[in-house]
Wavefront OBJ file of the C-alpha trace (Angstrom):
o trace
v 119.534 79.074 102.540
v 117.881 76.124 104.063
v 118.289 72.145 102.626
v 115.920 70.295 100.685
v 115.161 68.301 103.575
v 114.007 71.144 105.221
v 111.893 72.637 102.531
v 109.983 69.270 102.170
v 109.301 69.308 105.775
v 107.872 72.896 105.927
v 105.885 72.032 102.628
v 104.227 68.734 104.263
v 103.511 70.255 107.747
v 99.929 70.475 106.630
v 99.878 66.776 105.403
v 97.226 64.528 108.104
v 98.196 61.173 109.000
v 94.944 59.766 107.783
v 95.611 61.231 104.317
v 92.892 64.263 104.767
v 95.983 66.904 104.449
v 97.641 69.308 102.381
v 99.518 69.992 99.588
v 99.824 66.166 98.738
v 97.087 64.065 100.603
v 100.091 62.089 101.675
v 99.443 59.902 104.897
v 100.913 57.821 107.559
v 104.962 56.791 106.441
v 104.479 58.718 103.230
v 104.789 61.849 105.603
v 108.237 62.663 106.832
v 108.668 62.002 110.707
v 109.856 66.027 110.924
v 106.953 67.077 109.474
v 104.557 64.737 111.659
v 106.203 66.344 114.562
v 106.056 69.881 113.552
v 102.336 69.126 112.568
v 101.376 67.922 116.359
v 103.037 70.833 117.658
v 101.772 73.704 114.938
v 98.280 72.199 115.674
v 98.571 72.658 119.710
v 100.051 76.139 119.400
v 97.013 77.131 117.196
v 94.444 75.560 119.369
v 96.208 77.379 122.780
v 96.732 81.087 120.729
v 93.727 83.541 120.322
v 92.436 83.956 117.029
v 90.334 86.934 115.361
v 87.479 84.390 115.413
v 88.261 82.416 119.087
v 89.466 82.595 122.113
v 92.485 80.296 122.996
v 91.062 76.966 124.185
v 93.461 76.260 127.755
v 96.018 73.470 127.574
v 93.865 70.733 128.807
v 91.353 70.770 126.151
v 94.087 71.352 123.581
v 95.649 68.109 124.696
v 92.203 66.280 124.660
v 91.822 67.193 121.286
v 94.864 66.084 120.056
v 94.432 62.581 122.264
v 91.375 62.669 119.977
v 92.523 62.894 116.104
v 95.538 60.909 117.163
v 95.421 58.099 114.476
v 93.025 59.992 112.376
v 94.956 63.102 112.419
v 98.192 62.682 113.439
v 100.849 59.615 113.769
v 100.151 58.197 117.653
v 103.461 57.526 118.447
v 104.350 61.170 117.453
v 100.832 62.632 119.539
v 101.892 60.088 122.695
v 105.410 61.623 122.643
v 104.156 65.332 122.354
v 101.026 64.799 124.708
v 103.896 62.850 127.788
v 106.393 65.555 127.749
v 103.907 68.802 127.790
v 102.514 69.905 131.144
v 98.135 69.809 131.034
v 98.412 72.863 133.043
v 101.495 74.817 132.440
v 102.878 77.437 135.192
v 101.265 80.305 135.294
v 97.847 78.592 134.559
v 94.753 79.758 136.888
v 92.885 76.657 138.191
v 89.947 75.715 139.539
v 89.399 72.710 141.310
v 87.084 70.754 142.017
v 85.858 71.726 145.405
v 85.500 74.845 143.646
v 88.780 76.588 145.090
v 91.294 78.529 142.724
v 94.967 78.320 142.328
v 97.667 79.534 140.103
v 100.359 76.728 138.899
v 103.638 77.715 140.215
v 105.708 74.839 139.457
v 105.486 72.146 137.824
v 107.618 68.288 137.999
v 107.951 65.639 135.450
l 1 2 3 4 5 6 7 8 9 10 11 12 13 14 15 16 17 18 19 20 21 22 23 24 25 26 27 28 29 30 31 32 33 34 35 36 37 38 39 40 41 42 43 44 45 46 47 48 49 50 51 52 53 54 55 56 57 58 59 60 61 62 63 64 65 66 67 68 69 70 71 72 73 74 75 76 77 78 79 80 81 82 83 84 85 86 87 88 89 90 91 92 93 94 95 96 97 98 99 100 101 102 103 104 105 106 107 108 109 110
């Protein structure tokens, strides 16, 4: 069995910073800072995981797009934290660059 706390933040993942969200339409400090987090973070994962009607976009766009609806979308200070500690091209991640060479990401530093 899980706490209240908990259950509100699972309820109001869905909730947009701007107010656009669901169940509530809550936005900015009306949202718990949990839920803005897991909201950031459940929105990345969906943009970088194949769907039945996409392909997975790659890391770097994913982070573009969440540089994007930060403010509209989702709390900045929550986005900035997310966006600084998450790698744009995580190991394992084919490259091009642009001389038009390709590499593989085998490490990566902070």
């Amino acid at each position: 069995m899980f706490s209240e706390r908990i259950g509100e933040i699972i309820l109001h993942h869905h909730e947009r910073y701007g107010g656009q969200g669901y169940p509530g339409g809550l936005k900015r400090k009306e949202i718990a800072s949990l839920a803005c987090i897991i909201m950031v973070a459940d929105v990345y994962d969906a943009l970088t995981s194949d769907k039945p009607y996409r392909l997975a976009y790659p890391p770097h766009e994913a982070r573009e797009m969440l540089n994007n609806w930060s403010g509209e979308l989702f709390d900045p200070e929550v986005t900035d934290v997310f966006l600084e500690n998450l790698a744009a091209y995580p190991v394992g991640s084919h490259v091009i660059l642009n001389n038009g060479e390709s590499g593989l990401i085998v490490s990566s530093t902070p």
